[in-house]
MARFI-722914 format. One record per residue (C-alpha): x, y, z. Coordinates in steps of 0.001 Angstrom, whole numbers, plus 500000, padded with zeros to 6 digits. Layout:
! MARFI-722914
+--------+--------+--------+
!      u !      v !      w !
+--------+--------+--------+
!      X !      Y !      Z !
...
+--------+--------+--------+
END
This chain:
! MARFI-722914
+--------+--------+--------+
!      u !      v !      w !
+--------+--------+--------+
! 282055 ! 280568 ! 222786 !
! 282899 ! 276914 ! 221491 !
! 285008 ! 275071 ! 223509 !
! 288778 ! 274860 ! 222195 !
! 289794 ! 271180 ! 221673 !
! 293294 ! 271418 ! 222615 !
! 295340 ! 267926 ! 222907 !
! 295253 ! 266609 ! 226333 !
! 297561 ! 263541 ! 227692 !
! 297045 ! 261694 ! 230840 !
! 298756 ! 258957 ! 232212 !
! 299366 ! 257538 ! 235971 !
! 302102 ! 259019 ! 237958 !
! 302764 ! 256746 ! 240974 !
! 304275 ! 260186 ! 242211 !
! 301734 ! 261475 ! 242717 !
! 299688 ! 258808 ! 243254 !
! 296865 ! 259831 ! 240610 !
! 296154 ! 260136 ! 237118 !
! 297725 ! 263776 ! 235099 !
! 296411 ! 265689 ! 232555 !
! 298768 ! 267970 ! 230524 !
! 297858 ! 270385 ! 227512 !
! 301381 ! 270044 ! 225828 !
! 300263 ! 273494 ! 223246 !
! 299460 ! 275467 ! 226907 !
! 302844 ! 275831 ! 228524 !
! 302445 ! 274661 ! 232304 !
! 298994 ! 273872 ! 231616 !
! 298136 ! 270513 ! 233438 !
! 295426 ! 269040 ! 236168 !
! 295199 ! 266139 ! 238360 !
! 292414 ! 263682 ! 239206 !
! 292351 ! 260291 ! 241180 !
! 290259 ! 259359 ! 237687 !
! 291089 ! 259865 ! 234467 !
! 287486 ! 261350 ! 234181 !
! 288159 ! 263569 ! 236775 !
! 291845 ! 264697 ! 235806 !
! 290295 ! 265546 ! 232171 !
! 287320 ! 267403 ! 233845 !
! 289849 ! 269365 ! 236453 !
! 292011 ! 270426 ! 233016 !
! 289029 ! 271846 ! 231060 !
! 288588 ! 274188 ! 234086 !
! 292701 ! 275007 ! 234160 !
! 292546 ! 275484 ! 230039 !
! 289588 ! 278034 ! 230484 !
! 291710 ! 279782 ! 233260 !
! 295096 ! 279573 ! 231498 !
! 293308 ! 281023 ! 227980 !
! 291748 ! 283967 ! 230210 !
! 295192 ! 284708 ! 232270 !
! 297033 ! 284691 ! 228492 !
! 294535 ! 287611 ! 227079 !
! 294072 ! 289604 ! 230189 !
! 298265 ! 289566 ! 229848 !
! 297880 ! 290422 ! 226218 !
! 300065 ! 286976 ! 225872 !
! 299202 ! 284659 ! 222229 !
! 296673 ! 282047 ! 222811 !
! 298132 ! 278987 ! 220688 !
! 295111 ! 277538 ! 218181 !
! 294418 ! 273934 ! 219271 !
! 295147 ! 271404 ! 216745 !
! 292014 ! 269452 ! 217861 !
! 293195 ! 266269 ! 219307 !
! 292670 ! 264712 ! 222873 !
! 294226 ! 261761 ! 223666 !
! 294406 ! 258836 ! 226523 !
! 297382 ! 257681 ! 227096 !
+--------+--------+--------+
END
């Protein structure tokens, strides 16, 4: 199975004192990291999970529009 490309954004939140990575197509879809490498590895593993709870729910998986950006 290919791996979807869905946009990802991550920035710094001084909140939470590390770097967050939100899928804005997957609703509540996001991962942290104290890297940016490492919050964008952490939300591959949350997309696969999120994508598996949607169909085991029978929920609509969005298509990804195939972006990923740094912000």
């Amino acid at each position: 199975m290919p791996k979807p490309n869905y946009e990802v954004i991550i920035y710094w939140s001084e909140a939470d004192e590390g770097f967050i990575a939100e899928v804005p197509e997957l609703p509540g879809c996001a991962a942290d990291g104290s890297t940016q490498e490492e919050a964008l590895a952490n939300v591959q593993v949350v997309i696969r999970e999120w994508i598996e709870t949607a169909k085991s729910l029978r929920r609509p998986v969005p298509k990804p529009r195939g972006r990923l950006t740094f912000a």
